[in-house]
N, C-alpha and C positions, 0 to 999 in steps of 0.2 A: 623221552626223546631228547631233550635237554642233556641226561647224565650221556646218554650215549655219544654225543655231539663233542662233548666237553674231554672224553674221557681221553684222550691221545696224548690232551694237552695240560692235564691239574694235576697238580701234586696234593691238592687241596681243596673243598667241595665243602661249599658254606648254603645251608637251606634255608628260608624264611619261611615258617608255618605256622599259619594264624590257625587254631582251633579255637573257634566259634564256644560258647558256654552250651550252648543248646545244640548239636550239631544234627543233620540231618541224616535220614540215611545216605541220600547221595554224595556225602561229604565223608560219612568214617567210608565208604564201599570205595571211593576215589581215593583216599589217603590210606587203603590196605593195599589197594594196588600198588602207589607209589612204594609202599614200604617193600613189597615182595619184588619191584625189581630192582630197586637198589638195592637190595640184599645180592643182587646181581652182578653188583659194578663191582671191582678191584680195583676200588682206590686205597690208597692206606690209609685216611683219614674221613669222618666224615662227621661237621658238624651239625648238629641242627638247632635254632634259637626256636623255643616255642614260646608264640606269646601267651597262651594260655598255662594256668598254674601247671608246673610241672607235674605234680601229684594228681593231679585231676583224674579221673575215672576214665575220661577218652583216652587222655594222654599216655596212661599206662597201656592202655589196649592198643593203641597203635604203634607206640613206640616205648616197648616194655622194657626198656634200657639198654637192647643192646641192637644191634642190629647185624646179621650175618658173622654172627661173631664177634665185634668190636662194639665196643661200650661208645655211646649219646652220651656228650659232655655240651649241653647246652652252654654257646659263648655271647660274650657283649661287647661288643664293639662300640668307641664313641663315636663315630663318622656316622652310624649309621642308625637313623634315625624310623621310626617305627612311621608308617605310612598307608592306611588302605586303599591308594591308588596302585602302589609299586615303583612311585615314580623315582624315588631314593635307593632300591635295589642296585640297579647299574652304576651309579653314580659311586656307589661304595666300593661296587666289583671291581670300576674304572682303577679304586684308589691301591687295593690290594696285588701284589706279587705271585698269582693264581698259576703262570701259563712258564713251563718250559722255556727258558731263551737259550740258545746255543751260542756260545763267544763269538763276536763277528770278524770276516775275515782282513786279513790285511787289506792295506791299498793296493792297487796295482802297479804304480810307479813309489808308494813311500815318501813321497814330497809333502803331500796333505794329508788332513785329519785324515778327510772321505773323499772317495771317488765322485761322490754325487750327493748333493745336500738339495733336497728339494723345499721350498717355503712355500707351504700352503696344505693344508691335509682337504682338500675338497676330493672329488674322484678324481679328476684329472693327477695331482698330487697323486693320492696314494697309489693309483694305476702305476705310475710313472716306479715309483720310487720301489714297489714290490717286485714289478718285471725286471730292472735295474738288478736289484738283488738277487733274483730268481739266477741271472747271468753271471754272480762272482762280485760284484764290485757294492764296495761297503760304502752303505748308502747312511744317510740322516735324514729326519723328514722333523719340520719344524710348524708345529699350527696350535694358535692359540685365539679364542675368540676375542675379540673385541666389542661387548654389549653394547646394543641398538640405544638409539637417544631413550629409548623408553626400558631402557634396565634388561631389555629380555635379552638371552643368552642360551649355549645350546652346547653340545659335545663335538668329537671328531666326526669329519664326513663331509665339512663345505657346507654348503647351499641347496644341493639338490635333496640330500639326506634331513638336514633339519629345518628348512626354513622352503625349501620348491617344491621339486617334482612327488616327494614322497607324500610329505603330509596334504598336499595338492590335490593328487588322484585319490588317496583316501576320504578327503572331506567331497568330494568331486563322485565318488562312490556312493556317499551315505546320501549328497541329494537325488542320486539313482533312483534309489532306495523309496524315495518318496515317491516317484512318479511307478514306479512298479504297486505300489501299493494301490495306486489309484488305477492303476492297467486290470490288477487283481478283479475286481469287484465285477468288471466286464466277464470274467474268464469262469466264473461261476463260485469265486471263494464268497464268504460269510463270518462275517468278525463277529465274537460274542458280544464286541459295546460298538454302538454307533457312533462311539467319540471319534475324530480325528487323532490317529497318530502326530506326536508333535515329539521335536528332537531336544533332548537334554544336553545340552551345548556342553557343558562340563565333564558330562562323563565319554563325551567322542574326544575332546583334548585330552584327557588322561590317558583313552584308549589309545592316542595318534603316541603322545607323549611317550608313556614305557614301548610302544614298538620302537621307535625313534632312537631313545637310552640303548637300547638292545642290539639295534646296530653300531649307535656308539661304542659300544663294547666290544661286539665281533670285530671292529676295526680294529681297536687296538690290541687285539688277540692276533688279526692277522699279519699286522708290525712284525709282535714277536714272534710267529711263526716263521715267519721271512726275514728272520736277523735283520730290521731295520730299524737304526735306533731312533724311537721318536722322541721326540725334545718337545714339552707344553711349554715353549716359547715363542713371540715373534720373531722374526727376522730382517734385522736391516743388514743392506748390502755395506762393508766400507770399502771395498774394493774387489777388482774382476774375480779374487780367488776367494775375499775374508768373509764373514758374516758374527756379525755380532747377535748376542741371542739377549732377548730383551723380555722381562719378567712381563703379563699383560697390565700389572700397575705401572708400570713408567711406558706404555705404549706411546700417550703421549706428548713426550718430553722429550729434549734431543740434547740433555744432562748427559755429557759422556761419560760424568764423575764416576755415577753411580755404580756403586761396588759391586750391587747385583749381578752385573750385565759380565757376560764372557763373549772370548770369542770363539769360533772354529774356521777351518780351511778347508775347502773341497777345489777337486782340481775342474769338474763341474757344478753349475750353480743350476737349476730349473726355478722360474716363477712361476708358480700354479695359484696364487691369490685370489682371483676370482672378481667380485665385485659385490658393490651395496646399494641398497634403494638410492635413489636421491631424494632431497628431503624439499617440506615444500616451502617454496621461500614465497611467503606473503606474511602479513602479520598475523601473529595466533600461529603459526603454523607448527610451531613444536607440538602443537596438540595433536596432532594428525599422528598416527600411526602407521606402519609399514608392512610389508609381505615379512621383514625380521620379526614382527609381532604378534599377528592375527591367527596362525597356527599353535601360537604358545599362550594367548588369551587367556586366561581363568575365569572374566567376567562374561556375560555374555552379550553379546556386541548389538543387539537391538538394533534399531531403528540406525541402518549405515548409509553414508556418503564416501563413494569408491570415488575416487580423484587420477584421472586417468584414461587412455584408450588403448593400451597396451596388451597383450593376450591377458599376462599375471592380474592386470585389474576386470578384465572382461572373465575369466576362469573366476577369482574370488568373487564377484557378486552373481556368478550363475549357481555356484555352491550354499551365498548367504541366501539367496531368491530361494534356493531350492529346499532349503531350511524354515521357508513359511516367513522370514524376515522381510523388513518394508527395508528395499534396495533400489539407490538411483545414482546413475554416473553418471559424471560430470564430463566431458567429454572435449577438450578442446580444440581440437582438429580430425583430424580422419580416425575411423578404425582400424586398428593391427596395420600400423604403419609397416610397411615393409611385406609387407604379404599382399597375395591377390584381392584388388580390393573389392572385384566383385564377391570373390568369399565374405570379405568383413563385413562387407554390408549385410549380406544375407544372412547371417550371423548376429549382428546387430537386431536384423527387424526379427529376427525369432526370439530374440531375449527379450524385445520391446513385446512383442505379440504375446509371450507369456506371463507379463506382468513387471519386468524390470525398467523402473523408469531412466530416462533418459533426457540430460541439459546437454544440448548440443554448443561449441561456438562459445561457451564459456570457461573463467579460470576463478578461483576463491579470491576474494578480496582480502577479507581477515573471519579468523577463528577467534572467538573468544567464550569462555566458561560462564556457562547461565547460573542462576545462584540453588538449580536443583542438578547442578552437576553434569547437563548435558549440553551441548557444544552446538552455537551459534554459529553457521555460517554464510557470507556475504557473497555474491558474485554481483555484476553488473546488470542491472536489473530484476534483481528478487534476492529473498534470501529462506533460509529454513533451520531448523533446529533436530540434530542427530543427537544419537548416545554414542554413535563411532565414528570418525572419520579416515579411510584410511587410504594412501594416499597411492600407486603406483605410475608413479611419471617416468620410468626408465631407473638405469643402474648406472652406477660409476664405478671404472676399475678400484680396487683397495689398495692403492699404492701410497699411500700416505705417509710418509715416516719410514717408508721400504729402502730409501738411501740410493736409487737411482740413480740418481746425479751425481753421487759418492764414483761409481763405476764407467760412468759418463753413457749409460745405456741411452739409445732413442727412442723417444713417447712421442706420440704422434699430439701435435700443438691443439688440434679439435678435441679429441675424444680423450687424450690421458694414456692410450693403452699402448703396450708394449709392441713395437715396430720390430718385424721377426722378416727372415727370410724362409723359401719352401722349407728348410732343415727344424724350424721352429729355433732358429739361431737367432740372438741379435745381433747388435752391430761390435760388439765384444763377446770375442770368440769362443769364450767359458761358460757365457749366458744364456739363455735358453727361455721361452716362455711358451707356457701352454695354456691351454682354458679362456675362459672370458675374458681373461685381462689382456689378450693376445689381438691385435688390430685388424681388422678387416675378413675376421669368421666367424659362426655362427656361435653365438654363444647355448651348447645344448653340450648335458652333461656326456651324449654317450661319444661325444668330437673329442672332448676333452678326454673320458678315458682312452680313444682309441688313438688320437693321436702322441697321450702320453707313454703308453704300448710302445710305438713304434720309433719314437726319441728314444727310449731307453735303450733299445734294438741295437738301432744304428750308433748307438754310446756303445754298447757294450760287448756287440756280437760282430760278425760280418754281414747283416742286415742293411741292407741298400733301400728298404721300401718307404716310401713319402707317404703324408699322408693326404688323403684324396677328399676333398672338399666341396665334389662338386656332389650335385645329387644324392644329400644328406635329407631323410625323410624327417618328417616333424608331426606334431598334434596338439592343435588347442585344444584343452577336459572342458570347455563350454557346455552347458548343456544339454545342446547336440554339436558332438565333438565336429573336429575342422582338424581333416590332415590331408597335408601336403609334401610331395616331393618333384624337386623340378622348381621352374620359370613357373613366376606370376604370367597370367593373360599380358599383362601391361607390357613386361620385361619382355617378354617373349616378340612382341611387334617390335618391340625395342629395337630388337636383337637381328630380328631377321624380316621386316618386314613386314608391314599388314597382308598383304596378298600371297605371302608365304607362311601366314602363319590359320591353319585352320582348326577348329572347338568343336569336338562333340561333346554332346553334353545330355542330360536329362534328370527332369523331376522324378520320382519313385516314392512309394508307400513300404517299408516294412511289411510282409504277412502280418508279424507278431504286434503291430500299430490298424492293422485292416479292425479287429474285433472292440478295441475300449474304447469309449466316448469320449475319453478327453484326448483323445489323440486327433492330430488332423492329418487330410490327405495330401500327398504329393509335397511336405514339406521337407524331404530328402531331396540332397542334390548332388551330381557329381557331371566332372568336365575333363576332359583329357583334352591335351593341346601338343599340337604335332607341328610340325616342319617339313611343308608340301616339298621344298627344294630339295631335301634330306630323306626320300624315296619315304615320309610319312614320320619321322624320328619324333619319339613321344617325349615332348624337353619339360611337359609339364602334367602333375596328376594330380587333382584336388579334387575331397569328398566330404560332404555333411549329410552324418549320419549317425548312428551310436555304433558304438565300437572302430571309430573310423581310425585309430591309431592301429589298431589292429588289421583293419584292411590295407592301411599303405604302408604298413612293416612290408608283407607279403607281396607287394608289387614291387617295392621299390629294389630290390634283388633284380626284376624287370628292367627298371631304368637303369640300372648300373652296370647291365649287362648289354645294353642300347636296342630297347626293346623297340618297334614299330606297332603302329595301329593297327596292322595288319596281325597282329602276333594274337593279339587282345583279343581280335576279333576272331581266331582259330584257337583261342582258348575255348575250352568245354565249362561251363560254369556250373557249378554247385547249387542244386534248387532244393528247396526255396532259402538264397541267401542275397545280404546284400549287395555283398563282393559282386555276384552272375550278376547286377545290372551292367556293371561295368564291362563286360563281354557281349553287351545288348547294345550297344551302342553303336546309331546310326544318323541321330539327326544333327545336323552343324546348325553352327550359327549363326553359321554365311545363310543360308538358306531360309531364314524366315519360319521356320517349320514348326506346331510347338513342341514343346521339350515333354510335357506333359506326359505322364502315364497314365490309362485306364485299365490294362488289364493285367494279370500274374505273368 
């Protein structure tokens, strides 16, 4: 699958193949296959490095020297280092010259380097900067990490790829995983040991790890697919049109000397930078770790104090809980600030209800290192002793040394983040900002791609379309997920009134939670919220339940198209599924009534 995926774009095809001393059957039967369809491929070259003795008796069986004609010249490379994770694979592939580039094309006006120099390679970035090019105009895309206080460090692709949403929902998966197994046992299955399943923390970071490297790579595959030239440097602005590119050892320094540093010129600039944890400021707090760190771990994190009431820290301790780990947040004011907080609470007491503890009303005083290595912490009336601390109090834009103020751009004086108008324009007219770092919208990576989509558009085509920010669906990976789209309850009276604003709502059981014991009843819930004045206009849909990211993808097409209660309710629903409660809906909240379910 691999060779064929690759084949459009190699002029060259490097294999790593560990044969085993003792090799199984299922190992030479899997390694005859590979060989007879690579005998398949037309590439002109095709290396393979065996780590096992060349001469070996397997070695010759499988790969008798030549392959489809062309002679195995086993090579060595110093970059690349021998691994039985895989995690060094990519990281070497990133280094090598493998993929077709097509010379790029001029500028459109000839004044500047590039027509578009984007800084930042998260999705929003490379979104922006591939449609860009897709259109003719000869783009730059400039992104280089900056490692976390605690060394850890990651490839192309932003936040959402190495450090959020990906390794997030995968480790958010594997606690799945656990309560499926405990659903099993109900359902008639039979395990040959009466041990408990327990997860090997090391080997799901490797697994998250090389997936991870693997997109890294297809990024920068798909750069040079799309003649964009990427540059592994920072980017400071020194004016509306310049940018200087800054090696990531002098990041931060603001040494103009230095020899390293160049410049280039685009006649547009986009910010797509994105943002970083904040870090926790008490004493001890460097010890604390971040959402930059916890997916790249190698140790295993034991006994955690999550610092924080933010989804990212409520999602990482329903994943560590869900891993059998002893997990308690700390909490210092409300849950999922900014969201419906009748969700967060309900939300809340399901994570408490399943064993996740919780310190309400308090913040850490000081972190300091016990003399067995594990990390004392203090709050205001108690204190306890972890092996992790880790911390998610919110993010801050990465504009640090980005030379702003060089261009005279406006940052909004609260939050940092780049002050744009509808075009994704700043207040200097070459500038542009997209993604998190962008002031007053939702920082979720599919905004950023799709908004960076459509700046490119309106750059480069006759494209007029804005991008539309209202009724963007969402999901917390909680352990029973929480998606919404739409007005909070709260916003929503806000907005239009308590007496115009009416809630149906109800408790529900899954069928597939009706048969295992440790499931409970009626702890599903879901609420649609309408606008009596608005002949019923649905401004808000929130659901808890599993798969619920998946049930409000499929509605929220609904709200954007200005769906009413009414619609909902001449929906035919799907039995037996979650989604049909939401077509069941009849008791408000106005009325007293309960929400309660007892029957299918």
């Amino acid at each position: 699958s691999c060779g064929w995926f690759w084949r459009p774009y190699c002029r060259q095809v490097l294999m790593f193949v560990s044969l085993p001393s003792a090799a199984s059957p299922g190992t030479r039967s899997g390694l005859l296959i590979l060989n007879r369809r690579l005998s398949k491929l037309q590439w002109q070259h095709i290396h393979i490095r065996i780590s096992q003795n060349r001469n070996s008796s397997l070695s010759r069986t499988l790969f008798p020297g030549s392959l489809g004609g062309r002679s195995l010249h086993p090579i060595q490379l110093a970059h690349v280092r021998s691994s039985s994770s895989g995690v060094d694979l990519f990281e070497a592939l990133g280094k090598l010259d493998l993929v077709k580039q097509e010379k790029q094309p001029q500028t459109r006006g000839g004044k500047f380097d590039y027509d578009l120099v984007v800084v930042g390679g998260g999705s929003g970035g490379l979104a922006c900067g591939k449609a860009a090019s897709e259109l003719g105009a000869k783009v730059a895309l400039l992104d280089a990490v900056k490692p976390s206080p605690h060394g850890t460090k990651w490839g192309l692709g932003g936040t959402c790829v190495n450090v959020g949403c990906i390794p997030k929902k995968l480790m958010h998966q594997a606690g799945l995983l656990s309560e499926f197994h405990q659903d099993a046992k109900s359902f008639g299955w039979k395990f040959q040991s009466e041990q408990e399943p327990f997860l090997d923390w090391g080997e799901l970071v490797d697994a998250i790890s090389n997936h991870i490297r693997s997109l890294n790579f297809g990024y920068t595959v798909q750069l040079r697919e799309k003649n964009v030239a990427y540059l592994n440097k920072l980017g400071k602005i020194l004016d509306s049109h310049t940018i200087e590119l800054v090696p990531i050892a002098d990041s931060d320094s603001d040494d103009d000397s230095m020899s390293s540093r160049s410049t280039i010129t685009a006649e547009n600039i986009v910010v797509a930078v994105g943002g970083r944890p904040n870090n926790l400021e008490c004493l001890g707090g460097e010890l604390a770790i971040s959402s930059d760190d916890i997916f790249w771990k190698k140790e295993d994190p034991g006994k955690v104090l999550v610092i924080g009431a933010s989804y990212v820290a409520l999602e990482c301790a329903g994943f560590l809980h869900a891993f059998k780990r002893d997990v308690t947040v700390m909490a210092r004011s409300i849950l999922l600030r900014g969201f419906d907080q009748d969700m967060a609470n309900k939300i809340g007491k399901n994570m408490e209800a399943h064993g996740t503890k919780f310190i309400h009303g308090r913040v850490p005083t000081k972190l300091e290192k016990t003399n067995d290595d594990r990390i004392r912490v203090e709050w205001d009336g108690g204190y306890d002793i972890f092996d992790t601390v880790l911390t998610a109090i919110g993010r801050r834009p990465d504009t640090q040394h980005l030379g702003l103020d060089n261009a005279g751009v406006e940052v909004s004086q609260r939050t940092g983040k780049i002050v744009t108008n509808e075009l994704e324009q700043t207040n200097i007219p070459s500038i542009y900002a997209i993604g998190d770092v962008q002031e007053g919208h939702l920082e979720l990576t599919p905004v950023a791609i799709k908004s960076g989509k459509l700046l490119a558009k309106r750059l480069f085509s006759d494209e007029t379309t804005l991008m539309d920010y209202a009724n963007v669906c969402t999901t917390i990976f909680t352990p029973l997920e929480y998606g919404c789209c739409g007005l909070s309850e709260e916003d929503a009276v806000s907005k239009f009134g308590e007496d115009s604003v009416e809630v149906y709502h109800s408790y529900f059981t899954p069928l597939e939670w009706t048969i295992p014991e440790n499931r409970n009843f009626n702890e599903c819930y879901c609420k649609v919220i309408v606008n009596k004045s608005d002949n019923d206009l649905v401004v808000g849909f929130h659901i808890m339940s599993p798969n619920a990211g998946e049930i409000t993808q499929g509605f929220g097409i609904g709200m954007k198209l200005g769906m009413k209660f009414q619609d909902i309710s001449n929906l035919v629903g799907i039995h037996p599924t979650i989604a049909e409660e939401l077509t069941l809906l009849t008791v408000t909240k106005r009325s007293g009534e309960s929400a309660l379910k007892t029957g299918c």
